[in-house]
C-alpha positions as a Markdown table, in Angstrom:
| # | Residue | x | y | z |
|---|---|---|---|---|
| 1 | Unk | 0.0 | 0.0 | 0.0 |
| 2 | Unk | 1.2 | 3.4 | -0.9 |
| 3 | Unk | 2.3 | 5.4 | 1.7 |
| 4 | Unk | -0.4 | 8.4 | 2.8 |
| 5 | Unk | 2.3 | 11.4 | 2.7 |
| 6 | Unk | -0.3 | 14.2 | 2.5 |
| 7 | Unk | -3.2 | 15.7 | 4.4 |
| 8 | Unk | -6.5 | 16.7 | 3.3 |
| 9 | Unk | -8.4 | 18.6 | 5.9 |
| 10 | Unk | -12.1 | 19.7 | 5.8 |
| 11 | Unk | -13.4 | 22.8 | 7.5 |
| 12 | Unk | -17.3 | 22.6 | 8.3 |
| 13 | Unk | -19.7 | 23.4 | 10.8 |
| 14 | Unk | -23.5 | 22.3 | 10.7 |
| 15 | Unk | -26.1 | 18.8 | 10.3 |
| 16 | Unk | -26.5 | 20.9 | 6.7 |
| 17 | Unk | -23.0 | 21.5 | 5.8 |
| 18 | Unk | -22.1 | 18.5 | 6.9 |
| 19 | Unk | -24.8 | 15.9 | 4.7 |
| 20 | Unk | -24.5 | 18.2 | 1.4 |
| 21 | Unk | -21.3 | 20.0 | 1.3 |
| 22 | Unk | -18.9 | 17.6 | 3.1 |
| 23 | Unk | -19.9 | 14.0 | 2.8 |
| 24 | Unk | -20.7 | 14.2 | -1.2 |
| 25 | Unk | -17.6 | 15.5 | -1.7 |
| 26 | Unk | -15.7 | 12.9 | 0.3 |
| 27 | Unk | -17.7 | 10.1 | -1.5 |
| 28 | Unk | -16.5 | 12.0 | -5.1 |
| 29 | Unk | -13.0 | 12.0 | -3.7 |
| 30 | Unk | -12.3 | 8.6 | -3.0 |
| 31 | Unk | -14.7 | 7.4 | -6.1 |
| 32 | Unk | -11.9 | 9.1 | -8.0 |
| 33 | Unk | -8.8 | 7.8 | -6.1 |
| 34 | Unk | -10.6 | 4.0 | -6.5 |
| 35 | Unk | -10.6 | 4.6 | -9.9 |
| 36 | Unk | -7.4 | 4.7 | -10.9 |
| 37 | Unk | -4.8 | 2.0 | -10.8 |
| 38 | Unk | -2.7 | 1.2 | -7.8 |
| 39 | Unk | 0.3 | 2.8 | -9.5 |
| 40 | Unk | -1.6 | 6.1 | -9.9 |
| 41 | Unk | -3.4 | 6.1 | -6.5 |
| 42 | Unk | -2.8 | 9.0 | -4.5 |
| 43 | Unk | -1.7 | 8.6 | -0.9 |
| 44 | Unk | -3.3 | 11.2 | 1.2 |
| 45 | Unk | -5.5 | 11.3 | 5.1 |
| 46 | Unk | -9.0 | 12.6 | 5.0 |
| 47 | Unk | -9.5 | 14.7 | 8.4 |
| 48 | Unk | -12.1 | 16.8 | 9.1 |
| 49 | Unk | -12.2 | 20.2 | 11.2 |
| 50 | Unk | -15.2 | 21.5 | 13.1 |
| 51 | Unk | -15.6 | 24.7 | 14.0 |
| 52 | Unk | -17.7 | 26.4 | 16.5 |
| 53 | Unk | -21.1 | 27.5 | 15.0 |
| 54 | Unk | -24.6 | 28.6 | 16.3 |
| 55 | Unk | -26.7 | 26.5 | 14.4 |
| 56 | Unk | -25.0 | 23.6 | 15.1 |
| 57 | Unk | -26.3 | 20.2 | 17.1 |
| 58 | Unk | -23.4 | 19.1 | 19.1 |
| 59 | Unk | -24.2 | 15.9 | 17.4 |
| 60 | Unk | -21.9 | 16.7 | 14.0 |
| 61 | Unk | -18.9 | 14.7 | 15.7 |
| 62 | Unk | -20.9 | 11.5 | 15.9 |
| 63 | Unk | -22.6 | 11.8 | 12.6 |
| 64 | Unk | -19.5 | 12.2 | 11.0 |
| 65 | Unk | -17.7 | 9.7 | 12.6 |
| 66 | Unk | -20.4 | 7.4 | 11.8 |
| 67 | Unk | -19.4 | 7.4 | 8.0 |
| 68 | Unk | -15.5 | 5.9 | 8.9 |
| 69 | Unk | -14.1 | 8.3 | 6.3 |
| 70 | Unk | -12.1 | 10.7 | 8.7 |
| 71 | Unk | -8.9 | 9.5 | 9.6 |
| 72 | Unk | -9.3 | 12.4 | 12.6 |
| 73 | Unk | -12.0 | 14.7 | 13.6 |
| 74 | Unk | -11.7 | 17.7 | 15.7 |
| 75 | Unk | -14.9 | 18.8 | 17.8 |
| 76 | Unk | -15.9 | 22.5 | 17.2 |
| 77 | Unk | -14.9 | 23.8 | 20.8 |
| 78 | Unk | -11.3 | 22.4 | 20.1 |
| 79 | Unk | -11.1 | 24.6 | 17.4 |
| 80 | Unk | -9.4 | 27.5 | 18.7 |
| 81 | Unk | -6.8 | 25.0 | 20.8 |
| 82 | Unk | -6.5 | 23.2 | 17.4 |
| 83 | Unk | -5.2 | 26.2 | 15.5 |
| 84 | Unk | -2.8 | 26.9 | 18.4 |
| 85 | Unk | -1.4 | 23.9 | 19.4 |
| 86 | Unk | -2.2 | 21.8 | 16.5 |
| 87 | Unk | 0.9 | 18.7 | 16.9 |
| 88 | Unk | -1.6 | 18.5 | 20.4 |
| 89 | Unk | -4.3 | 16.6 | 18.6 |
| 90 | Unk | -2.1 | 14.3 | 15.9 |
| 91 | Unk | 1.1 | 14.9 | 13.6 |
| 92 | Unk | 0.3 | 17.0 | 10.5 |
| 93 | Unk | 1.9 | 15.6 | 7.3 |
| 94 | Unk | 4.7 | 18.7 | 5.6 |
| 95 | Unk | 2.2 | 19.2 | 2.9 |
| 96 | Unk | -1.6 | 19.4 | 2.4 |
| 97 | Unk | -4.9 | 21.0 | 2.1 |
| 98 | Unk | -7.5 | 23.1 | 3.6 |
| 99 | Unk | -10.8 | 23.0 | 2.1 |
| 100 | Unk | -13.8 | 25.5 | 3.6 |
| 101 | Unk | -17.1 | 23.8 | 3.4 |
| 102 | Unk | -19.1 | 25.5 | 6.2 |
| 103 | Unk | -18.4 | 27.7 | 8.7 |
| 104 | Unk | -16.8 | 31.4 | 8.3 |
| 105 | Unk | -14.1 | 31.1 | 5.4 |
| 106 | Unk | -11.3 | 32.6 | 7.7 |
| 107 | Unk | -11.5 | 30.0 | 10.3 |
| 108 | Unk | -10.1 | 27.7 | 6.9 |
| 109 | Unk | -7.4 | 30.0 | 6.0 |
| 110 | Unk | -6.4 | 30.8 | 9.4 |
| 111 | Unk | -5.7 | 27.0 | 9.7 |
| 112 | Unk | -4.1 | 26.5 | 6.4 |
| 113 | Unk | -1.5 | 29.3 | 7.3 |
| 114 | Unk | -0.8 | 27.9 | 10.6 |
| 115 | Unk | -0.3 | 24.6 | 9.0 |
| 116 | Unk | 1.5 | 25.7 | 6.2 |
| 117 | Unk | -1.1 | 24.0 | 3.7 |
| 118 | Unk | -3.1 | 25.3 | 0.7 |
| 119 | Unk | -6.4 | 26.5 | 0.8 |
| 120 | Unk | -9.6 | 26.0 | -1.3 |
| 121 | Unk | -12.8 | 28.0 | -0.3 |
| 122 | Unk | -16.0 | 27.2 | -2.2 |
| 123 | Unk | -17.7 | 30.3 | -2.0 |
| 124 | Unk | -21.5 | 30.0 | -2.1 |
| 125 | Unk | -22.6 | 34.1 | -2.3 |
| 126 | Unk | -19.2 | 35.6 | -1.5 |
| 127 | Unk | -15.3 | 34.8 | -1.3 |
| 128 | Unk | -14.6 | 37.0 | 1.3 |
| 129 | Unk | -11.2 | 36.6 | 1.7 |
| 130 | Unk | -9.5 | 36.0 | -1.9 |
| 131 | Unk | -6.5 | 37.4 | -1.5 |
| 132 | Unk | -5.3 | 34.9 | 1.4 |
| 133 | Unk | -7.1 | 31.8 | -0.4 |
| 134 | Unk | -5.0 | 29.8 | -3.2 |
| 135 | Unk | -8.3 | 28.5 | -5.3 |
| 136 | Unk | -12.1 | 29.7 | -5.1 |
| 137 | Unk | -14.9 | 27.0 | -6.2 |
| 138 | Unk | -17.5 | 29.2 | -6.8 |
| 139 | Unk | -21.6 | 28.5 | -6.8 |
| 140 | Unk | -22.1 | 30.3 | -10.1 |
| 141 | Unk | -20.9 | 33.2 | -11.8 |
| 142 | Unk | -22.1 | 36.4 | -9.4 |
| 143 | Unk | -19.9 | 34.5 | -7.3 |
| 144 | Unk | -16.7 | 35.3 | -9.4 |
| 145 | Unk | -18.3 | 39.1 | -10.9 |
| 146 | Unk | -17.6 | 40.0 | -7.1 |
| 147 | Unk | -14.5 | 38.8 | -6.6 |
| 148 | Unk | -11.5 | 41.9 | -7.4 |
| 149 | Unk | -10.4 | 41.3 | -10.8 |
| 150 | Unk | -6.8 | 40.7 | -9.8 |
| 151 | Unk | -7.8 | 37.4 | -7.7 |
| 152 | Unk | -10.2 | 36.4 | -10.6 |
| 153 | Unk | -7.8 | 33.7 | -12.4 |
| 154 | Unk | -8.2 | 31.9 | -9.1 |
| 155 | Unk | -11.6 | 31.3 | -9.0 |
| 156 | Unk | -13.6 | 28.2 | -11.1 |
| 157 | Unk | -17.5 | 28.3 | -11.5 |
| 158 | Unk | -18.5 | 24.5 | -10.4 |
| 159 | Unk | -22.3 | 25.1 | -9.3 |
| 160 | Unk | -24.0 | 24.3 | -6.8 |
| 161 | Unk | -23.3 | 21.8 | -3.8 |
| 162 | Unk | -27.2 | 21.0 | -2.7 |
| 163 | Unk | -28.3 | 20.8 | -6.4 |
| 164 | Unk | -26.6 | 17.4 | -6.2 |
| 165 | Unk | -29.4 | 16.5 | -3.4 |
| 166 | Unk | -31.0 | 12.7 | -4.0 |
| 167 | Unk | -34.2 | 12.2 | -2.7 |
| 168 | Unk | -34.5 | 8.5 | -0.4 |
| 169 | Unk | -36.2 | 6.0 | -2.1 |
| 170 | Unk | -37.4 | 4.7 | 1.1 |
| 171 | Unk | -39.6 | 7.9 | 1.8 |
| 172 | Unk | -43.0 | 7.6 | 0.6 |
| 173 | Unk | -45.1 | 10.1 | 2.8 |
| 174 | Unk | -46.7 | 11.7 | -0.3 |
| 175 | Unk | -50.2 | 10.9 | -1.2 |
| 176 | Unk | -50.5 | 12.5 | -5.1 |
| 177 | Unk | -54.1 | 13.3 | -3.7 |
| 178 | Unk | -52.8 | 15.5 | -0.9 |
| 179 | Unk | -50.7 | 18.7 | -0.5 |
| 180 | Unk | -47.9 | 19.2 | 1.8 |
| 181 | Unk | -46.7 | 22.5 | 3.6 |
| 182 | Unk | -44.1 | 23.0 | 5.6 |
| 183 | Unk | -44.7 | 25.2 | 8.7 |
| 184 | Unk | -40.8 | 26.6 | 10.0 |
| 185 | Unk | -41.7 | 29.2 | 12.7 |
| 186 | Unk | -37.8 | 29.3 | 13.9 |
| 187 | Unk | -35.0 | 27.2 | 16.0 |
| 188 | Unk | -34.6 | 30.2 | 18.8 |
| 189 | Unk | -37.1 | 30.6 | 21.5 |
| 190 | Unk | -37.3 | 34.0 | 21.0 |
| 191 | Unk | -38.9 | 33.2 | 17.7 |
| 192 | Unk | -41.0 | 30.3 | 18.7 |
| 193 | Unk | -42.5 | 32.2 | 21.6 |
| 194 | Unk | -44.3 | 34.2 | 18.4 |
| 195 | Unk | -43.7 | 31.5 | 15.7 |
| 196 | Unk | -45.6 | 28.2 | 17.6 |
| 197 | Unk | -49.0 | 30.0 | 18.2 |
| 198 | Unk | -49.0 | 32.2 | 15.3 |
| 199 | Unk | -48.3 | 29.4 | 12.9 |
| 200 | Unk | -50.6 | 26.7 | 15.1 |
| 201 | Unk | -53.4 | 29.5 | 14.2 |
| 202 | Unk | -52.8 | 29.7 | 10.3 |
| 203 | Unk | -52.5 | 25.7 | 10.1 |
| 204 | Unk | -56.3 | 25.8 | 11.7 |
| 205 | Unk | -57.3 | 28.9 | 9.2 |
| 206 | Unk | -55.9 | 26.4 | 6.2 |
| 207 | Unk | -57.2 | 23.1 | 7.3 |
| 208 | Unk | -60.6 | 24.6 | 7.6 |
| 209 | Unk | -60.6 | 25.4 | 4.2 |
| 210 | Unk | -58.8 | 23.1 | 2.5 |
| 211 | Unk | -58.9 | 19.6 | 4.2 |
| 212 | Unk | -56.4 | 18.0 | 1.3 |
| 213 | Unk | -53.3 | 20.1 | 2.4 |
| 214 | Unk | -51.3 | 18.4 | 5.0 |
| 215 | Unk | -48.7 | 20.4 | 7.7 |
| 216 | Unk | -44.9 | 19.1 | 8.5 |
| 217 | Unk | -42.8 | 20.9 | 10.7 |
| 218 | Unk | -38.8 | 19.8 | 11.0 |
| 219 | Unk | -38.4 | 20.5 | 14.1 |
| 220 | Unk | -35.0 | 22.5 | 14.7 |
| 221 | Unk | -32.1 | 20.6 | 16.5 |
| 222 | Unk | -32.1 | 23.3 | 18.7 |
| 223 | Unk | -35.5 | 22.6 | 20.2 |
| 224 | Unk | -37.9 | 19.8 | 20.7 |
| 225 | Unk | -41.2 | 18.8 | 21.7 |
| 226 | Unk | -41.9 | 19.9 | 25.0 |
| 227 | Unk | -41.1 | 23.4 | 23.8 |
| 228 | Unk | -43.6 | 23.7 | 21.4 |
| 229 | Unk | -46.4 | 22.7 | 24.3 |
| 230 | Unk | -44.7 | 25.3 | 26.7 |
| 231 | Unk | -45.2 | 28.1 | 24.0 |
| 232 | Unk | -48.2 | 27.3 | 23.0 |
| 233 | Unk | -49.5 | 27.4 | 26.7 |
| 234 | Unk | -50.6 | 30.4 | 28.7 |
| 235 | Unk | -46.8 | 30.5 | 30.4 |
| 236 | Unk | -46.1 | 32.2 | 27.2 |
| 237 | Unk | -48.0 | 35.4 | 27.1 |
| 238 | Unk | -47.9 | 35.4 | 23.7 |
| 239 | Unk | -50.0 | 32.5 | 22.8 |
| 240 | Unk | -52.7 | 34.9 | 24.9 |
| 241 | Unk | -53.2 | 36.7 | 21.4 |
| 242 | Unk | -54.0 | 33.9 | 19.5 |
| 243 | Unk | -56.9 | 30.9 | 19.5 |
| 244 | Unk | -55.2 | 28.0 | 18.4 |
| 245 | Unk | -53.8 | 25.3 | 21.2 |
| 246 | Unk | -51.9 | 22.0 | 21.0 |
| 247 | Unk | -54.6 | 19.2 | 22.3 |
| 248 | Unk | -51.9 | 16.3 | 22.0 |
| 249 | Unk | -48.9 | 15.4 | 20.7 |
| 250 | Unk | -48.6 | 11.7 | 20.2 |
| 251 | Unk | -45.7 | 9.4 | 19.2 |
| 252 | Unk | -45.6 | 8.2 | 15.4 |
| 253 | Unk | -44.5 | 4.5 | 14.4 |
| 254 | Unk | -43.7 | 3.4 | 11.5 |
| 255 | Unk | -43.7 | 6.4 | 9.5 |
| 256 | Unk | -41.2 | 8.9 | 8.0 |
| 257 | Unk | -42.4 | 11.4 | 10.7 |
| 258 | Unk | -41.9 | 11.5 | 14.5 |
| 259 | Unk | -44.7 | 13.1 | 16.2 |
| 260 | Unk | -48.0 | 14.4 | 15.2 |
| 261 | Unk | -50.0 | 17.6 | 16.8 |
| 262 | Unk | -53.5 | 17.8 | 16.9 |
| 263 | Unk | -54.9 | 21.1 | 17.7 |
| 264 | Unk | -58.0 | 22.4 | 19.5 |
| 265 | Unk | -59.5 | 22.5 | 15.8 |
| 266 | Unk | -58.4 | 19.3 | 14.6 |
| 267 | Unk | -55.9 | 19.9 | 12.6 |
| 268 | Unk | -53.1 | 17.6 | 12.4 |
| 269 | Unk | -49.5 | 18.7 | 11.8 |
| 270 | Unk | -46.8 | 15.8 | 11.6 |
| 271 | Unk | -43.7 | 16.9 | 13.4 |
| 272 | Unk | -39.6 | 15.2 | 11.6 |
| 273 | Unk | -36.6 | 14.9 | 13.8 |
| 274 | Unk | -34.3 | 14.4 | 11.3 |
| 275 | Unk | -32.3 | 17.2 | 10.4 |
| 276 | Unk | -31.5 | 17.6 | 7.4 |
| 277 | Unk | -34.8 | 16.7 | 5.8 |
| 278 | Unk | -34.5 | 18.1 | 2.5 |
| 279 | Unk | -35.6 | 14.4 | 1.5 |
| 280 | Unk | -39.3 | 15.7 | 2.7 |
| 281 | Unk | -38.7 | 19.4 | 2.6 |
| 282 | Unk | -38.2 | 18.9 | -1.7 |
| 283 | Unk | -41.7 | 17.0 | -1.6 |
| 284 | Unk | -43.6 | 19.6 | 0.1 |
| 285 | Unk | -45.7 | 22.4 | -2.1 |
| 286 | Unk | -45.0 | 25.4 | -0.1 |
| 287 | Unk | -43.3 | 26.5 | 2.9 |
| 288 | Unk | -44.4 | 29.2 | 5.5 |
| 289 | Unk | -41.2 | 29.9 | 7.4 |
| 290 | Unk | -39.8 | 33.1 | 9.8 |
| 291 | Unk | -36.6 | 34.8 | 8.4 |
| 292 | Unk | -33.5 | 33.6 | 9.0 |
| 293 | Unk | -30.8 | 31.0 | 7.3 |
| 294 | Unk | -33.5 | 28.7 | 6.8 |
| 295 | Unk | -34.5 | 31.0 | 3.9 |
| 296 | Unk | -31.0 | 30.2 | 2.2 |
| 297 | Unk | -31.6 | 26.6 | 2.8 |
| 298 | Unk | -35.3 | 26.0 | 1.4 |
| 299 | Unk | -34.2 | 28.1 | -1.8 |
| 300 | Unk | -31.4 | 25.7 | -2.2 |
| 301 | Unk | -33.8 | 23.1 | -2.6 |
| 302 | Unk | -36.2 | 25.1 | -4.7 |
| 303 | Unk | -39.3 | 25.1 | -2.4 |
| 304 | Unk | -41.4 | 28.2 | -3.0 |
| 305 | Unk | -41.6 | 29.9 | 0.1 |
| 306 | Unk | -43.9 | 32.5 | 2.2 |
| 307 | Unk | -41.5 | 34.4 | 4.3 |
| 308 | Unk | -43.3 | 36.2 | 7.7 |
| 309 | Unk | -42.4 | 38.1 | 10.6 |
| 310 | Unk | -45.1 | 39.3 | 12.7 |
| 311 | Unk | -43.9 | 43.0 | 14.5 |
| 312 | Unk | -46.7 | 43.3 | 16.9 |
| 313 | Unk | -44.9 | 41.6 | 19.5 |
| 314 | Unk | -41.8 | 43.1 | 19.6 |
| 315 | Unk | -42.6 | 44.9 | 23.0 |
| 316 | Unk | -42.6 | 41.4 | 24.3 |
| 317 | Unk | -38.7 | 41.3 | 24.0 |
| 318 | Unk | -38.3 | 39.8 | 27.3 |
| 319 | Unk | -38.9 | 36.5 | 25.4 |
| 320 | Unk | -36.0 | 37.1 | 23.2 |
| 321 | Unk | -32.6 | 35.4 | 23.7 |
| 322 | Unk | -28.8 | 37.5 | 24.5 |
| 323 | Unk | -28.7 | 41.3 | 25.0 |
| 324 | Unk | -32.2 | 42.2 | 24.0 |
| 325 | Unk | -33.9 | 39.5 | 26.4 |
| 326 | Unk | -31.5 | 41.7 | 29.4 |
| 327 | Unk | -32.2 | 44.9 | 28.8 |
| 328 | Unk | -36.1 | 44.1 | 27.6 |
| 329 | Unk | -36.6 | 43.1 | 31.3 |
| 330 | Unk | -36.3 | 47.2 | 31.6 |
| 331 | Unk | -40.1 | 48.4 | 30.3 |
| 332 | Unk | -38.6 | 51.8 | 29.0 |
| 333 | Unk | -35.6 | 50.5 | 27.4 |
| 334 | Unk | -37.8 | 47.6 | 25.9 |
| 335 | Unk | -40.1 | 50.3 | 24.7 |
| 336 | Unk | -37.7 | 52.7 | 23.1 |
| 337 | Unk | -35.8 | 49.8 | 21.3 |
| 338 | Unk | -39.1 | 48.4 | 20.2 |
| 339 | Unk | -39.9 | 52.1 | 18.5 |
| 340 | Unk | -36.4 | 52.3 | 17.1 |
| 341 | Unk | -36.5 | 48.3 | 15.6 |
| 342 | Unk | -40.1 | 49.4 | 14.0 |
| 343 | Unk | -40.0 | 52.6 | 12.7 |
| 344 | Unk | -36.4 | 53.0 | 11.6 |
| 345 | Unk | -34.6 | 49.7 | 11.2 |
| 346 | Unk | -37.6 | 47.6 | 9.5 |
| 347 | Unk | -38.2 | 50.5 | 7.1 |
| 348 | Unk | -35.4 | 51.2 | 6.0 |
| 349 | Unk | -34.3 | 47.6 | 5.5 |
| 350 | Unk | -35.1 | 46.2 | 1.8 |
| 351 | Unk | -35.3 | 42.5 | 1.9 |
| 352 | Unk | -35.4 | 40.1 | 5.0 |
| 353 | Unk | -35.4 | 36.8 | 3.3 |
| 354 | Unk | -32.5 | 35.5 | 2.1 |
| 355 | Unk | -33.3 | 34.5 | -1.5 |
| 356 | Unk | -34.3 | 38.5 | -1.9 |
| 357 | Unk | -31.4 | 40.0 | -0.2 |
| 358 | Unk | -28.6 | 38.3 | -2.4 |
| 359 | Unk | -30.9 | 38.6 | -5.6 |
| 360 | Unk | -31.6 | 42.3 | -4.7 |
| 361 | Unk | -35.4 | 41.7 | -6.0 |
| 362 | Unk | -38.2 | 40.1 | -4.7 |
| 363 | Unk | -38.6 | 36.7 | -5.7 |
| 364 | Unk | -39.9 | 35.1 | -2.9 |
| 365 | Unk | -43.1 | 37.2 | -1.0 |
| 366 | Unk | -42.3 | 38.9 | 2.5 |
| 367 | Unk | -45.0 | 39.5 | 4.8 |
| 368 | Unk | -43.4 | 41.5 | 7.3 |
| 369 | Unk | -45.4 | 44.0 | 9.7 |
| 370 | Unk | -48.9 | 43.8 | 11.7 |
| 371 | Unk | -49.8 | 40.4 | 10.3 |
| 372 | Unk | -52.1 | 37.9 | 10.8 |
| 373 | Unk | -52.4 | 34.0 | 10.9 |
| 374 | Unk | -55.6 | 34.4 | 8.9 |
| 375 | Unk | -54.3 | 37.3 | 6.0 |
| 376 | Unk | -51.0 | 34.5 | 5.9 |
| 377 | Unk | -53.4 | 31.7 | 5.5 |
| 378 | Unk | -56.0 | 33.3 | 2.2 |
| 379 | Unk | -52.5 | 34.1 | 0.7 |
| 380 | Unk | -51.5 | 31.0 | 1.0 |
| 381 | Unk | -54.6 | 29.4 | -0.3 |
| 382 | Unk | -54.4 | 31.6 | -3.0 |
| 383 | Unk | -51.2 | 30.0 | -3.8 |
| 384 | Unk | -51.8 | 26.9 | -3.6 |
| 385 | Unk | -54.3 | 27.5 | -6.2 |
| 386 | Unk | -52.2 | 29.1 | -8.6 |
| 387 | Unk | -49.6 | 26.0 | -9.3 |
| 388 | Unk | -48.1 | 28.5 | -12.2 |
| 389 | Unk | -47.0 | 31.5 | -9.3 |
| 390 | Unk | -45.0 | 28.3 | -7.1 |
| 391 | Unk | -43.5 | 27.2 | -10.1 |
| 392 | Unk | -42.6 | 30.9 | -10.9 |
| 393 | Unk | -41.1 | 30.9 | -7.7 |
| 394 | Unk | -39.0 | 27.7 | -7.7 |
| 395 | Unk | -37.8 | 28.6 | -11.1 |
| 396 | Unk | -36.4 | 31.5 | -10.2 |
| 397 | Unk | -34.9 | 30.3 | -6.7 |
| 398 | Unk | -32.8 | 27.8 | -8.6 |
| 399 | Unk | -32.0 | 30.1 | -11.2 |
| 400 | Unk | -29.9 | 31.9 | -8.5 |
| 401 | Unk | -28.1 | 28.4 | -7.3 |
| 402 | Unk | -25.8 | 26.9 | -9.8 |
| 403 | Unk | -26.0 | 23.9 | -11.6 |
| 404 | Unk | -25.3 | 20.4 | -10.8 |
| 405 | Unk | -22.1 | 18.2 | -10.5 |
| 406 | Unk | -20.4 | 20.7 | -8.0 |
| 407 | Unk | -19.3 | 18.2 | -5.9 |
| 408 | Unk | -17.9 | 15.5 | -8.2 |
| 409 | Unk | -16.4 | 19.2 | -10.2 |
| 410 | Unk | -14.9 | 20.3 | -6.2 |
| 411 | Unk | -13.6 | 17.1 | -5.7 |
| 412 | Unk | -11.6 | 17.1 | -9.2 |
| 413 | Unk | -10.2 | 20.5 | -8.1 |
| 414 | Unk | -9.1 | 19.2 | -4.9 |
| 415 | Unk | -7.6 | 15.9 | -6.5 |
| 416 | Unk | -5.3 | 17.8 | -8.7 |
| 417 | Unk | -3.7 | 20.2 | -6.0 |
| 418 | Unk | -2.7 | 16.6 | -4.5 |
| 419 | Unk | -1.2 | 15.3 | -7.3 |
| 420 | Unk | 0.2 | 18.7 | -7.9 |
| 421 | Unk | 2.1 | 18.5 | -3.8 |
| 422 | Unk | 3.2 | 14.8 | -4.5 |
């Protein structure tokens, strides 16, 4: 057996990152490497870096342990100890290679300098640092038009890393008869103290209109069960404005879902553990989902979208989580920032939802203000009705993506800087 003389390390972060950035491109990499003859095989260690990230499970060490591919794997809060002491955790081979596949893009270069290694960054909306990187896989071509045009050479268009996403044969929840919406009212309590009652309310307003749509909620890694009955009860004086309750929550066997809610009204909502679903996510109509990075992730996939955030409680900011959960304890302070948040910073910002803010136009609709669960649900009848406007929609999410093949594309790049340090 050749000798491995080289290092290939992998910086990521999240359960996303992790399923459709990192292990696709592993599996290209060695289908490659397999390929060739034992002469030509390249001897080199797969390790992989985690690195600390909000969104993150605490579970990514396990998960991608469980695959065997990893010859060593970091855990995100030895990142910083890793990057100082690195000869702590195992010997690093003279030469080698940094790839940035989730995370923030310096954490990757800032390890492939103190290494001594190369560095390739694929850059999904921005490279942000391409003066200290040696190659930039980018998503698609606004990718490269913002990168200086004296770093340009080092940049190759290879598409887009979740366009390669393959749905599981073994998941048949879909009746053809029945439509599926996806209800993701956040991960942080500070949202779901808002987004459990207000979006228990507009799966009643649907249901009793349309009794052939059917609800699934992923729920977050961040959160679980017992949280959506706290927030739905009257210890969150929230769920005060709003009708809607949780009547049970009841195990599911068998099935591709977990849970299932059934609410005062009836209406049944299956809940999915799994994180990542995209599997599911890709077979649903529509989604209703809060803002955040789960905006970026269901336009990856192509699944048109209704984007809300309800402003009427922002007084209640003694719900929400760091700085603005302290100081909202104090009623004046909460009051003034509550003025300041609505009648300066939500004005005067564009776009909330990702998809709009890097396309700079609205492609997916934004209800943002004094909303309600029954306005959200008509519009979303209406849309369900108008199959050409969610196809509109989807078309023009993945036009902003790139195309497929990225990672077998990424993993070329990355096998010829090997051969090139052999």
């Amino acid at each position: 057996m050749k000798k491995k003389s080289l290092a290939v390390v992998i910086v990521s972060n999240g359960p996303g990152e992790l399923a459709t950035w990192v292990r696709p491109v592993v599996d290209e990499l060695n289908k490659i490497n397999e390929s060739l003859f034992d002469k030509d095989k390249l001897g080199f260690t797969l390790r992989l870096v985690l690195v600390p990230c909000p969104n993150a499970t605490g579970r990514e060490f396990a998960v991608a342990n469980s695959w065997n591919k990893f010859e060593l794997i970091t855990k995100a809060n030895s990142f910083w100890k890793l990057l100082v002491k690195p000869y702590s955790f195992a010997n690093w081979p003279k030469k080698g290679i940094v790839i940035f596949l989730g995370g923030d893009q310096l954490w990757s270069i800032l390890l492939a300098k103190r290494l001594g290694y190369i560095n390739i960054t694929y850059a999904e909306w921005i490279s942000r640092w391409p003066q200290w990187t040696n190659e930039i896989a980018a998503m698609n071509v606004k990718v490269k038009e913002l990168i200086p045009q004296r770093y340009k050479n080092k940049c190759q268009i290879i598409g887009d890393l979740i366009a390669d996403i393959k749905l599981n044969s073994e998941i048949s929840f879909k009746n053809k008869d029945v439509n599926y919406i996806a209800l993701l009212p956040g991960s942080k309590k500070a949202k779901l103290s808002i987004g459990i009652p207000f979006f228990l309310e507009i799966a009643d307003h649907i249901a009793k209109k349309n009794q052939n749509i059917n609800f699934i909620i992923p729920i977050a890694p961040t959160t679980n069960k017992s949280e959506y009955l706290f927030f739905q009860s009257e210890r969150n004086p929230i769920a005060k404005y709003y009708s809607s309750k949780i009547k049970t929550i009841q195990n599911i066997k068998d099935s591709s879902f977990d849970y299932v809610i059934e609410t005062s009204r009836n209406t049944k909502i299956y809940l999915i553990k799994k994180h990542p679903c995209y599997e599911i996510l890709k077979e649903c109509d529509l989604a209703i989902t809060t803002v955040g990075a789960n905006t970026a992730e269901l336009a990856a996939i192509g699944l048109p979208m209704l984007v809300v955030l309800p402003t009427q409680h922002l007084n209640m900011m003694n719900a929400w989580d760091g700085i603005f959960g302290v100081i909202g304890k104090i009623s004046f302070i909460n009051r003034f920032i509550s003025f300041i948040i609505k009648n300066f910073y939500l004005r005067k910002k564009k776009f909330f939802a990702w998809p709009n803010i890097k396309a700079k136009k609205m492609i997916v609709p934004e209800r943002i203000g004094n909303i309600s669960p029954r306005t959200i649900a008509r519009e979303v009848l209406y849309l369900m009705q108008n199959r050409d406007q969610l196809k509109s929609i989807s078309d023009n999410l993945l036009k902003e993506r790139g195309e497929k093949g990225a990672a077998q594309k990424l993993a070329y790049i990355i096998f010829d800087s090997i051969k090139k340090l052999c």
